[in-house]
C-alpha beads as a LAMMPS data file, in Angstrom:
LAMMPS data file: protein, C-alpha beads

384 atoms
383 bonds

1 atom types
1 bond types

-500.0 500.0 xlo xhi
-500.0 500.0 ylo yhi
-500.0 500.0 zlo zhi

Masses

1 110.0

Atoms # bond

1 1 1 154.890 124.359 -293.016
2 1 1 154.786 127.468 -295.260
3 1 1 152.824 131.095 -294.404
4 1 1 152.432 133.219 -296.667
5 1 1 153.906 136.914 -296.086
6 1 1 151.256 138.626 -294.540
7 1 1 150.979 135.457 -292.054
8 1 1 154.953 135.675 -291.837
9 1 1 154.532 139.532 -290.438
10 1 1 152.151 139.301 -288.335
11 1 1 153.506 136.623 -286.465
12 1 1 156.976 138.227 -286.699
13 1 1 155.461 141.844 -285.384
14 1 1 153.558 139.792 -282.411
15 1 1 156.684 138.015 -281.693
16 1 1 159.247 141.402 -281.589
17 1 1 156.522 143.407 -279.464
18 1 1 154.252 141.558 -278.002
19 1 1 155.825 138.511 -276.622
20 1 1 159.485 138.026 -275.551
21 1 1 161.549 135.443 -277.928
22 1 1 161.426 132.387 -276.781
23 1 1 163.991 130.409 -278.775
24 1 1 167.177 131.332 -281.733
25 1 1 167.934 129.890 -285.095
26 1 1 171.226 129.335 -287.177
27 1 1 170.864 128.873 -290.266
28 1 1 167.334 129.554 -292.649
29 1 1 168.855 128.975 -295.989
30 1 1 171.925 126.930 -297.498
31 1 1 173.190 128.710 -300.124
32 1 1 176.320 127.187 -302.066
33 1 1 178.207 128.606 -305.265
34 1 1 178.775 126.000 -307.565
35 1 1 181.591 125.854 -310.131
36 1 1 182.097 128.201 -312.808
37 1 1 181.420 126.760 -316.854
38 1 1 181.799 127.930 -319.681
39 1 1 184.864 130.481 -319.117
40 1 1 186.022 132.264 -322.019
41 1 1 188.076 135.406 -322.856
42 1 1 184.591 137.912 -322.241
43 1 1 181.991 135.691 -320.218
44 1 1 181.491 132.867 -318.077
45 1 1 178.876 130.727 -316.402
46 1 1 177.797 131.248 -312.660
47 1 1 175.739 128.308 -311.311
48 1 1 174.574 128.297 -307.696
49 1 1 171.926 126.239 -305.301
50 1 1 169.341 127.159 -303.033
51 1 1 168.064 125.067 -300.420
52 1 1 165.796 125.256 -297.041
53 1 1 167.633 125.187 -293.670
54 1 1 166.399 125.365 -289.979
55 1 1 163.248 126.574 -289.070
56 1 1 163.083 130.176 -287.953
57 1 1 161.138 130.556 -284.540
58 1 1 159.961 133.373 -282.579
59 1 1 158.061 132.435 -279.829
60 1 1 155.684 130.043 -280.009
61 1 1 156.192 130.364 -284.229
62 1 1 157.999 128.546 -286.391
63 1 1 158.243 128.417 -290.024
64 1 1 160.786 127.646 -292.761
65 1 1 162.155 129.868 -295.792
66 1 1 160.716 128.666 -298.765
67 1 1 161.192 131.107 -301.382
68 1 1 163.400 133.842 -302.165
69 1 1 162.252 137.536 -303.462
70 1 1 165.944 137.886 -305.293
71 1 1 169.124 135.549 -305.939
72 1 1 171.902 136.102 -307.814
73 1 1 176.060 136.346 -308.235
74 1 1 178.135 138.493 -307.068
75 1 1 181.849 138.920 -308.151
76 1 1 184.881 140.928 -308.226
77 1 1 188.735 140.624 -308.597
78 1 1 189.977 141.599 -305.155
79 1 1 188.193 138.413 -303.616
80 1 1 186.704 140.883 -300.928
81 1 1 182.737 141.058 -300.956
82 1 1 181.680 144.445 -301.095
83 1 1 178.063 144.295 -302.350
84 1 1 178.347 147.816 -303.026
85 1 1 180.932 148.200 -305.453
86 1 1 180.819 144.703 -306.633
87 1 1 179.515 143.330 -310.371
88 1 1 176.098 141.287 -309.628
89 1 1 173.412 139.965 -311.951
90 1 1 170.212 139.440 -310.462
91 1 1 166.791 137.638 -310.592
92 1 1 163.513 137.887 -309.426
93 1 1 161.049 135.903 -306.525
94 1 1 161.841 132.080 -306.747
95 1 1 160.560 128.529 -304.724
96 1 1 163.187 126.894 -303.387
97 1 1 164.781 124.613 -303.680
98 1 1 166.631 126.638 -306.218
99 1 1 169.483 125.510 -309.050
100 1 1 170.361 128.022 -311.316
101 1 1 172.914 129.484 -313.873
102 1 1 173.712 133.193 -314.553
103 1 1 176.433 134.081 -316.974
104 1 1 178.646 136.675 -316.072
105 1 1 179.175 139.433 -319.278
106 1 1 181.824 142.285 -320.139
107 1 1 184.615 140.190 -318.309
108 1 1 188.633 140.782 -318.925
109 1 1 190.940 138.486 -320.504
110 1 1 193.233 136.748 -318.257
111 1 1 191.526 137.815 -315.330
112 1 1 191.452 136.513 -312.103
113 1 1 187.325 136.476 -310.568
114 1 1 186.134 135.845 -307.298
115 1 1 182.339 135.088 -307.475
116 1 1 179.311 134.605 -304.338
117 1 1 176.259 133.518 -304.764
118 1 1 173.777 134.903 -302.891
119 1 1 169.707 134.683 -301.913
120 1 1 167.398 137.549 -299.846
121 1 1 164.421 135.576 -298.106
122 1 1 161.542 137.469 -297.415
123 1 1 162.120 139.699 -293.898
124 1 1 165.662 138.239 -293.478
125 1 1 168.850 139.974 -294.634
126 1 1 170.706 138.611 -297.387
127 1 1 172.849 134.985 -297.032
128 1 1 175.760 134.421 -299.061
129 1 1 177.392 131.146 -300.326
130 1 1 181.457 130.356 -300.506
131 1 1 183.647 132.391 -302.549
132 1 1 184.963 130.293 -305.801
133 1 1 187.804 132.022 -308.030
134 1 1 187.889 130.902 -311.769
135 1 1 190.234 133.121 -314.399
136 1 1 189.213 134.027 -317.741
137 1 1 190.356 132.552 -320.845
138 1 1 193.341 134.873 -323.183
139 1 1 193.825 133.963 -326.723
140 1 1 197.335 133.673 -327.344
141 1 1 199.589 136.364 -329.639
142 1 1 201.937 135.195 -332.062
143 1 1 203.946 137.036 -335.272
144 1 1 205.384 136.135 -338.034
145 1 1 208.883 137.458 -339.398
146 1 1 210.307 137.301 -342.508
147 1 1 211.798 133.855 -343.684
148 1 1 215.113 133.015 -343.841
149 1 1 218.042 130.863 -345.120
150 1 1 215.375 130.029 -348.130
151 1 1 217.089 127.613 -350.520
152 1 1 215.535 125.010 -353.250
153 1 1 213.837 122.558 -350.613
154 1 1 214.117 123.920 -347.233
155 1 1 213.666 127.684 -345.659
156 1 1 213.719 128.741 -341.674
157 1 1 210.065 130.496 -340.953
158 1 1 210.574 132.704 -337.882
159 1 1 208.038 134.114 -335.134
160 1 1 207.763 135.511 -331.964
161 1 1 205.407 133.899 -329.372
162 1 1 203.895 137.778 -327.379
163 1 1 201.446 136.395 -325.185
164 1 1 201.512 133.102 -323.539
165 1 1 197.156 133.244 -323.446
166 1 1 195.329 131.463 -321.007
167 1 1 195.493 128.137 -320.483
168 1 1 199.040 127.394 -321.066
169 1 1 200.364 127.095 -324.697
170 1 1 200.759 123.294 -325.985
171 1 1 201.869 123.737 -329.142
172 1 1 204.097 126.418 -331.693
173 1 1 205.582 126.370 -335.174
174 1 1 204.936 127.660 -338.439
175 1 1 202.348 126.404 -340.867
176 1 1 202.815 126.620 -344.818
177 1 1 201.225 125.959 -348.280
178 1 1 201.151 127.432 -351.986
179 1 1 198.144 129.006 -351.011
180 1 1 197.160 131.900 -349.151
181 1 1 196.316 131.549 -345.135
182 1 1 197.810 128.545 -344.641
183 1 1 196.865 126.717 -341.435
184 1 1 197.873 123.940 -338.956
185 1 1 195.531 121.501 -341.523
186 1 1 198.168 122.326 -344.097
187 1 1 201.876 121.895 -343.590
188 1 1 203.545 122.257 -340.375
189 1 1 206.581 122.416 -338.113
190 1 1 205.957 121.211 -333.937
191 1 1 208.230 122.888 -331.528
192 1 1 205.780 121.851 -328.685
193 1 1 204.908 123.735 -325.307
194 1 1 206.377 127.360 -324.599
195 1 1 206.612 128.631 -321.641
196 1 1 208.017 132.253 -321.973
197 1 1 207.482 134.746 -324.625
198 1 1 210.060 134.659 -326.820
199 1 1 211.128 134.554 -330.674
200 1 1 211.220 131.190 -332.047
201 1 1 212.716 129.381 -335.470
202 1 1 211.348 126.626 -337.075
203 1 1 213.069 124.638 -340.232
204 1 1 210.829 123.974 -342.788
205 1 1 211.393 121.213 -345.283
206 1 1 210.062 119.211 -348.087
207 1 1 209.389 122.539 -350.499
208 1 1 209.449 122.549 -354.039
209 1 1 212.106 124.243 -355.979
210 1 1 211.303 127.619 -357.520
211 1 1 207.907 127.621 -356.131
212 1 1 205.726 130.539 -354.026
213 1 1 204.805 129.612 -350.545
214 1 1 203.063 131.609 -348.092
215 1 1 203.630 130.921 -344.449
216 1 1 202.460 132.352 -340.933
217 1 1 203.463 131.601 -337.031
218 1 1 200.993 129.609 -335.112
219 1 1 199.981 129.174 -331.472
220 1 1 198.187 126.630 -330.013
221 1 1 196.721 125.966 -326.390
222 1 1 193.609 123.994 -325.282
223 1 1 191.397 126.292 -326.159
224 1 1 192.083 127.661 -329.877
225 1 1 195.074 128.050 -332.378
226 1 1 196.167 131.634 -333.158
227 1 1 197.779 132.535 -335.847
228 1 1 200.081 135.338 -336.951
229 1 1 200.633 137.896 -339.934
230 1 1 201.478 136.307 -343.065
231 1 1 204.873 136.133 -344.996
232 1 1 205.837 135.035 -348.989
233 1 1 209.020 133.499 -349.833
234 1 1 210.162 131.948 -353.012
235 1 1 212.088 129.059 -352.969
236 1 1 215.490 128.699 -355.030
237 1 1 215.549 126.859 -357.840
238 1 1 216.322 122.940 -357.958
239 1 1 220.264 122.531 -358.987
240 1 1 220.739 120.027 -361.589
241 1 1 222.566 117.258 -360.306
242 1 1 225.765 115.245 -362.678
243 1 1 228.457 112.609 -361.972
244 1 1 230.983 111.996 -363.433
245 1 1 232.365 108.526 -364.589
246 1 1 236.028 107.221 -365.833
247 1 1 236.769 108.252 -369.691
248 1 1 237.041 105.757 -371.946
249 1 1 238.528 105.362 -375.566
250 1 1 241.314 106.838 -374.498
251 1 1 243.983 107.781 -377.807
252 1 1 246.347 109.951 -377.847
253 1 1 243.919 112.872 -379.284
254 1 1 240.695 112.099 -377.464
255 1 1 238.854 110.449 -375.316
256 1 1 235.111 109.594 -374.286
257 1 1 233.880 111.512 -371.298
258 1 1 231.348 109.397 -369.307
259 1 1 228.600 111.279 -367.144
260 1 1 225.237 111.053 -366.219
261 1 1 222.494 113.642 -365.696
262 1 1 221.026 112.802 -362.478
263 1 1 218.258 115.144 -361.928
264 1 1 217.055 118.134 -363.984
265 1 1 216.717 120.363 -361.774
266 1 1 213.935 122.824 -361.367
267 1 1 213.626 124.409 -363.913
268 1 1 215.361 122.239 -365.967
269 1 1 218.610 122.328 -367.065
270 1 1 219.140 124.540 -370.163
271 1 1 222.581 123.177 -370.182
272 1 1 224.934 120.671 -369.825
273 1 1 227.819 118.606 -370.938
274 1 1 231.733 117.756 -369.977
275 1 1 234.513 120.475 -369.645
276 1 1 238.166 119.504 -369.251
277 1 1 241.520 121.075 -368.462
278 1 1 245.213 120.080 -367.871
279 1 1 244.467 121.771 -364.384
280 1 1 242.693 120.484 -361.459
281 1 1 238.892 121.354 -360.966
282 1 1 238.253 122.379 -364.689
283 1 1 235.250 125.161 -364.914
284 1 1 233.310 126.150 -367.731
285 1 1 234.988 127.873 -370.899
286 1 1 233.464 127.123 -374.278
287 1 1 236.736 126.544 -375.404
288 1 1 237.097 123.503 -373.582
289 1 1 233.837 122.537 -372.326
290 1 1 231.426 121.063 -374.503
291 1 1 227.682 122.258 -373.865
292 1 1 224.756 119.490 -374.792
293 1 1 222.414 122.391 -374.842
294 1 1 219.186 121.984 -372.803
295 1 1 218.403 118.587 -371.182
296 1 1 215.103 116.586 -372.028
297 1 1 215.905 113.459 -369.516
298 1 1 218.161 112.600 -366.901
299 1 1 220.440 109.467 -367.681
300 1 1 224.030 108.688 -368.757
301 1 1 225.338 111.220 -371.752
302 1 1 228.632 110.570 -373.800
303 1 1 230.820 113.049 -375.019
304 1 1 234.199 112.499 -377.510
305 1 1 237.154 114.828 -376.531
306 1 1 239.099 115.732 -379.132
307 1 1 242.630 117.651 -380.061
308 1 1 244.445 116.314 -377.083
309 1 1 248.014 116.471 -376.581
310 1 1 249.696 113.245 -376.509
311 1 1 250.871 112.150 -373.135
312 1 1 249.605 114.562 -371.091
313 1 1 247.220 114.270 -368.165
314 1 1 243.647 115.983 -367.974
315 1 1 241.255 116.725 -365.745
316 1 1 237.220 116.572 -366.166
317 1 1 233.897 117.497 -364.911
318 1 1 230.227 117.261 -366.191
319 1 1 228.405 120.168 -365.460
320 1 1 224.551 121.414 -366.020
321 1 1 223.106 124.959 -365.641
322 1 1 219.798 126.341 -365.198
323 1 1 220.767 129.849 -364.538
324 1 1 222.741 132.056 -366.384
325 1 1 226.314 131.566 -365.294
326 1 1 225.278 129.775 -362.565
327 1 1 227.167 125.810 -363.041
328 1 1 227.097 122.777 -360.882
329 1 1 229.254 120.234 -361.276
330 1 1 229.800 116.260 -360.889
331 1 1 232.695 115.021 -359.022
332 1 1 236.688 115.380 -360.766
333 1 1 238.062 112.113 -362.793
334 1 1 241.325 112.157 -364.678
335 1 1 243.072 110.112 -367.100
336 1 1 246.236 110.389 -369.301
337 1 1 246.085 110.874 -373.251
338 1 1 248.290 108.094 -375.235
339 1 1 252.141 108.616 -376.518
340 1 1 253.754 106.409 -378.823
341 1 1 257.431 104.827 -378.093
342 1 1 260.336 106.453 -379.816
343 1 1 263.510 104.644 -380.403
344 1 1 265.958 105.185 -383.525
345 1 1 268.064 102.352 -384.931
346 1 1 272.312 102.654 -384.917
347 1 1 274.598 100.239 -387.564
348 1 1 274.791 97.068 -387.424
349 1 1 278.294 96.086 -385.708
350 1 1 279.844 92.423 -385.326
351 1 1 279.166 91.373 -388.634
352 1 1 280.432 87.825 -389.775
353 1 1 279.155 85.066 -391.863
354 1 1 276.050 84.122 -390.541
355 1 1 275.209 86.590 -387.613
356 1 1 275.492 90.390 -387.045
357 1 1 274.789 93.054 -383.314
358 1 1 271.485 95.215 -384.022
359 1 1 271.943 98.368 -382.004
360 1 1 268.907 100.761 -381.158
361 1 1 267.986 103.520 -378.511
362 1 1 264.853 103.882 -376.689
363 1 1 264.244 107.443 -377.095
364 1 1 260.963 107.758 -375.365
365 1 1 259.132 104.755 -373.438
366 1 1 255.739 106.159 -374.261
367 1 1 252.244 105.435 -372.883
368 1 1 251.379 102.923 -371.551
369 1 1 254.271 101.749 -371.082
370 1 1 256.757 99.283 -372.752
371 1 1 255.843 95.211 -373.104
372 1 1 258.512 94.450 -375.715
373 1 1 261.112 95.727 -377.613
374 1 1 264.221 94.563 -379.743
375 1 1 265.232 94.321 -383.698
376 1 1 263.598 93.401 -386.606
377 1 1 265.335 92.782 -389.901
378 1 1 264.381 91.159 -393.552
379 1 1 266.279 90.803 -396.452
380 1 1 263.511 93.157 -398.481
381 1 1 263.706 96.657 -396.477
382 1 1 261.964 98.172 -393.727
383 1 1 261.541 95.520 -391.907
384 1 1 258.193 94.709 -389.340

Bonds

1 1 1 2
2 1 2 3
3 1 3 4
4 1 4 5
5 1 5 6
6 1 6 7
7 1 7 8
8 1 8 9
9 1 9 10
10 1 10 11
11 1 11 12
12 1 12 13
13 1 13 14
14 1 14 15
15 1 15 16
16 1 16 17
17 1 17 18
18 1 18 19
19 1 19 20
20 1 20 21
21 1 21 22
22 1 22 23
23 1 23 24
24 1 24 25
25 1 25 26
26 1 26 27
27 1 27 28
28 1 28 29
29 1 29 30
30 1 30 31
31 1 31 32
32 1 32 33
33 1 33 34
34 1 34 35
35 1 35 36
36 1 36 37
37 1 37 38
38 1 38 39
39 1 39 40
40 1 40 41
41 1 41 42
42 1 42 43
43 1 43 44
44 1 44 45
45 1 45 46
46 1 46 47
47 1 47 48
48 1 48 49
49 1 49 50
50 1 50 51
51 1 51 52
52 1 52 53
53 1 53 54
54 1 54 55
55 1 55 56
56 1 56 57
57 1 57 58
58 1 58 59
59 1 59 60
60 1 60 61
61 1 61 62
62 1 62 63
63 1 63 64
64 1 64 65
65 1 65 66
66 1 66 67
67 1 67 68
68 1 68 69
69 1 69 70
70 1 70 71
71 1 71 72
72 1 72 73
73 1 73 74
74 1 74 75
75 1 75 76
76 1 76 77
77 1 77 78
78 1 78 79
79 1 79 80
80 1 80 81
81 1 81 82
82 1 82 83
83 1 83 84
84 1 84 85
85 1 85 86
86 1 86 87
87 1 87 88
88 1 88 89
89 1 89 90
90 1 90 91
91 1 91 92
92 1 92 93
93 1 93 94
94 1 94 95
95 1 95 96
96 1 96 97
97 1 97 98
98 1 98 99
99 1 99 100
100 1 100 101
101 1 101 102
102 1 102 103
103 1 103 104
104 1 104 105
105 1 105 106
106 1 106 107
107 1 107 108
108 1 108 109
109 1 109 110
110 1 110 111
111 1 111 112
112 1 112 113
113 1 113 114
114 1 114 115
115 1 115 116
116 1 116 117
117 1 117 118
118 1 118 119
119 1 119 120
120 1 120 121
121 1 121 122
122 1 122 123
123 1 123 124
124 1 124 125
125 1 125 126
126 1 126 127
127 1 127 128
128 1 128 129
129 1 129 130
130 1 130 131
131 1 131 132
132 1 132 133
133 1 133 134
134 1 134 135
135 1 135 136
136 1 136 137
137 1 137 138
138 1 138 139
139 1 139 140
140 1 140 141
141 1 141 142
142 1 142 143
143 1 143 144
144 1 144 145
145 1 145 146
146 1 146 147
147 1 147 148
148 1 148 149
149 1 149 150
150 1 150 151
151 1 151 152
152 1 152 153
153 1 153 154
154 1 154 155
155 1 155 156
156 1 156 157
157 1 157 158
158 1 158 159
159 1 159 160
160 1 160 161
161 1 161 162
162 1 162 163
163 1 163 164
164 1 164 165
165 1 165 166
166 1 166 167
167 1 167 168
168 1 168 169
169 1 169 170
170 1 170 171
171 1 171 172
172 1 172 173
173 1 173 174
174 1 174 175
175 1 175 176
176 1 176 177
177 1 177 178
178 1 178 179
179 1 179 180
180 1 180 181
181 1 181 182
182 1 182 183
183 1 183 184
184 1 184 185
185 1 185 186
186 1 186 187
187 1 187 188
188 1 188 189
189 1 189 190
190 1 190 191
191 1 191 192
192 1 192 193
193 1 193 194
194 1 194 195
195 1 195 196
196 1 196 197
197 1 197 198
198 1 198 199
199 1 199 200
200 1 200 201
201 1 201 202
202 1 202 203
203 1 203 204
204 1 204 205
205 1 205 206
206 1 206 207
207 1 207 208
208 1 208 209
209 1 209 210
210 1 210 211
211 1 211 212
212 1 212 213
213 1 213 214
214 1 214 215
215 1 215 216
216 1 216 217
217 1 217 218
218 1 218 219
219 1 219 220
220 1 220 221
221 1 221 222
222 1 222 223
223 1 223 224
224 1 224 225
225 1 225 226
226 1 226 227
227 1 227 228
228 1 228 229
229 1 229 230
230 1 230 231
231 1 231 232
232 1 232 233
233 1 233 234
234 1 234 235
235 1 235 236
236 1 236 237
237 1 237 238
238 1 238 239
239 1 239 240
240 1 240 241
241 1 241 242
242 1 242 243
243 1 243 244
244 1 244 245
245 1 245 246
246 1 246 247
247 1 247 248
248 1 248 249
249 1 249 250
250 1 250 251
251 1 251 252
252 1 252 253
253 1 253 254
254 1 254 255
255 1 255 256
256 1 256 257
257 1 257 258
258 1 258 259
259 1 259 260
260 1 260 261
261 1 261 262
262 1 262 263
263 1 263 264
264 1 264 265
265 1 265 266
266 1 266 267
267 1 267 268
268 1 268 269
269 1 269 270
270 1 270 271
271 1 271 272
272 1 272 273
273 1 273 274
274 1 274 275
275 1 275 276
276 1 276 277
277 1 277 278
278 1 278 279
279 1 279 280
280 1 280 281
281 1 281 282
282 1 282 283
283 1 283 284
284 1 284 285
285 1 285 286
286 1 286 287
287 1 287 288
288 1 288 289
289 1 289 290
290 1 290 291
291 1 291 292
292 1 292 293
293 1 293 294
294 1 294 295
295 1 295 296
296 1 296 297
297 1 297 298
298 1 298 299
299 1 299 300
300 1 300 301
301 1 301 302
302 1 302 303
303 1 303 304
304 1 304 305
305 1 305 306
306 1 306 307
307 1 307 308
308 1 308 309
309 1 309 310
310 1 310 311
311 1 311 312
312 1 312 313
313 1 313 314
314 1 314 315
315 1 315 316
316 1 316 317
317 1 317 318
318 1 318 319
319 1 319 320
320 1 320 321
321 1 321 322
322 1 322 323
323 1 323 324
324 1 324 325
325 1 325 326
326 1 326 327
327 1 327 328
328 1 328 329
329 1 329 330
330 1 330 331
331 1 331 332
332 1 332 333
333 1 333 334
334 1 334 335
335 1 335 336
336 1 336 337
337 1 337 338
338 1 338 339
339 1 339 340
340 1 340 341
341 1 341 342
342 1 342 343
343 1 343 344
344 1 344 345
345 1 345 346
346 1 346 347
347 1 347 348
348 1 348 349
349 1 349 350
350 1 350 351
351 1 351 352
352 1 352 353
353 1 353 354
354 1 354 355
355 1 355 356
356 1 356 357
357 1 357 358
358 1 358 359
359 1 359 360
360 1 360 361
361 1 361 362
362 1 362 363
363 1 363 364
364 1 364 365
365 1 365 366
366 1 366 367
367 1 367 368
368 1 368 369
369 1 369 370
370 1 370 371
371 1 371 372
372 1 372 373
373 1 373 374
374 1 374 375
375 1 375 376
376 1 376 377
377 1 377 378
378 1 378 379
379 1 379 380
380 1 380 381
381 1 381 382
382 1 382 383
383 1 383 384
């Protein structure tokens, strides 16, 4: 049954003074703190119930709590209830049975709470329900350094994870794009979970020669992605690329020099061509490389060597350039310039009637070599 207050003291005053108590209770309210939602970095959600319990008698009266005059939640971080000192929000006068939710404000990052809740009946002292911990949420800290190793299609971004946040990390790397504020939508590197602070690298690939990127660190956990400060790099630019194949038309003054431009580059080439020498690994020297001037496509180029020595073995290279003194070259072929046979002719010797000794001397075998040799005569002059 419920009384109303006045009822409640009356009864309670006749009971104390008047008449001696007759029975004892336990427990007039069940109050129980409920799990915490909502945590972030700043705030979180208290949520506690309200309910009835025994009956409280004095003497020959016996009635049951059924509203409060205040409820609320208390909390702290030493996990020791001091209602004095402690943080509490507060409401008014409520029926029971009671659910409710109170969110907690002004909260630290990465902060450990302990939190009651708690209900004063009318002419009762105040009951308390379980203590429940909960820790708030802290973003993550990550910065970005300056990038490294940056060369036509790949540069190392580097960072340093600060602060592991609250909950645990899941995910780290570097993020990257052409535009400013790049983010984990754009292009990424994963390096997964971390676990300490620490400095981190992270190889980024698939860039465009000679092109601006910007780039930052990134942190993610369950919560949120973080991000750090941001960095520029430029990339290098994209080397030409040339192979060389065997010369042909070998003589023994030239030659054709067989290559092939393979890729332009970025920029493109603004030269390229063959350059030979009698020495190994021939580099360029106008005098004896010949420049195609700037390239339009890549394919297969010929180029005709000429004032070669006779019998004498060269060495050659394509090459292509889109920097100033800067060449790249294909791989080394060699071949061997032509040299005619020598040989001079000696008398005649064993002459008789109707046969006679030619005599000769080879002199020099020349190149390629031999496949026949002898005498030829006539009865004209200068034989063939």
């Amino acid at each position: 049954m419920r009384f109303n207050k006045t009822i409640i003291l009356s009864a309670t005053f006749i009971a104390l003074f008047i008449i001696a108590p007759l029975a004892s209770f336990a427990g007039p309210l069940i109050v129980t703190t409920e799990e915490v939602a909502n945590i972030n970095e700043r705030s979180a959600t208290a949520n506690g119930r309200i309910v009835t319990g025994d009956e409280i008698c004095y003497a020959y009266f016996c009635w049951e709590i059924q509203e409060v005059d205040e409820y609320g939640i208390y909390w702290n971080t030493t996990g020791v209830r001091n209602p004095a000192t402690d943080k509490r929000s507060t409401r008014g006068d409520a029926d029971l049975p009671l659910e409710f939710s109170i969110e907690m404000k002004d909260l630290q990052p990465g902060t450990t709470y302990y939190a009651w809740a708690y209900a004063d009946p009318p002419y009762y002292g105040p009951v308390y329900g379980q203590r429940i911990s909960f820790t708030t949420l802290q973003r993550p800290e990550v910065s970005t350094q300056p990038v490294t190793d940056i060369g036509s299609t790949t540069a190392t971004g580097n960072g340093t994870v600060s602060v592991l946040g609250i909950p645990a990390l899941i995910q780290h790397g570097v993020c990257w794009d052409t535009r400013r504020n790049p983010t984990i939508d754009d292009e990424k590197t994963e390096e997964g979970a971390v676990d300490t602070v620490s400095e981190f690298t992270s190889r980024m690939t698939g860039l465009k020669p000679d092109t601006k990127y910007y780039v930052r660190a990134y942190a993610t956990n369950l919560v949120t992605t973080v991000y750090g400060n941001q960095k520029e790099f430029r990339t290098q630019p994209g080397e030409p690329i040339v192979s060389t194949q065997d010369a042909t038309a070998i003589t023994t003054e030239s030659a054709t020099a067989n290559a092939t431009l393979v890729d332009l580059g970025n920029p493109t080439a603004m030269h390229y061509g063959v350059c030979w020498s009698t020495s190994s690994e021939p580099i360029y020297n106008p005098e004896t490389c010949i420049d195609q001037g700037e390239a339009k496509e890549a394919g297969p180029y010929l180029i005709e060597i000429m004032g070669l020595e006779p019998g004498t073995l060269y060495y050659v290279r394509a090459f292509a350039s889109n920097e100033t003194d800067v060449y790249h070259y294909g791989d080394e072929v060699s071949f061997v310039t032509l040299s005619l046979p020598v040989v001079s002719t000696q008398n005649v010797s064993n002459i008789s009637t109707n046969e006679a000794t030619g005599n000769g001397t080879l002199v020099e075998l020349g190149i390629p070599g031999l496949t026949a040799y002898g005498i030829c005569w006539n009865i004209e002059g200068s034989p063939i």
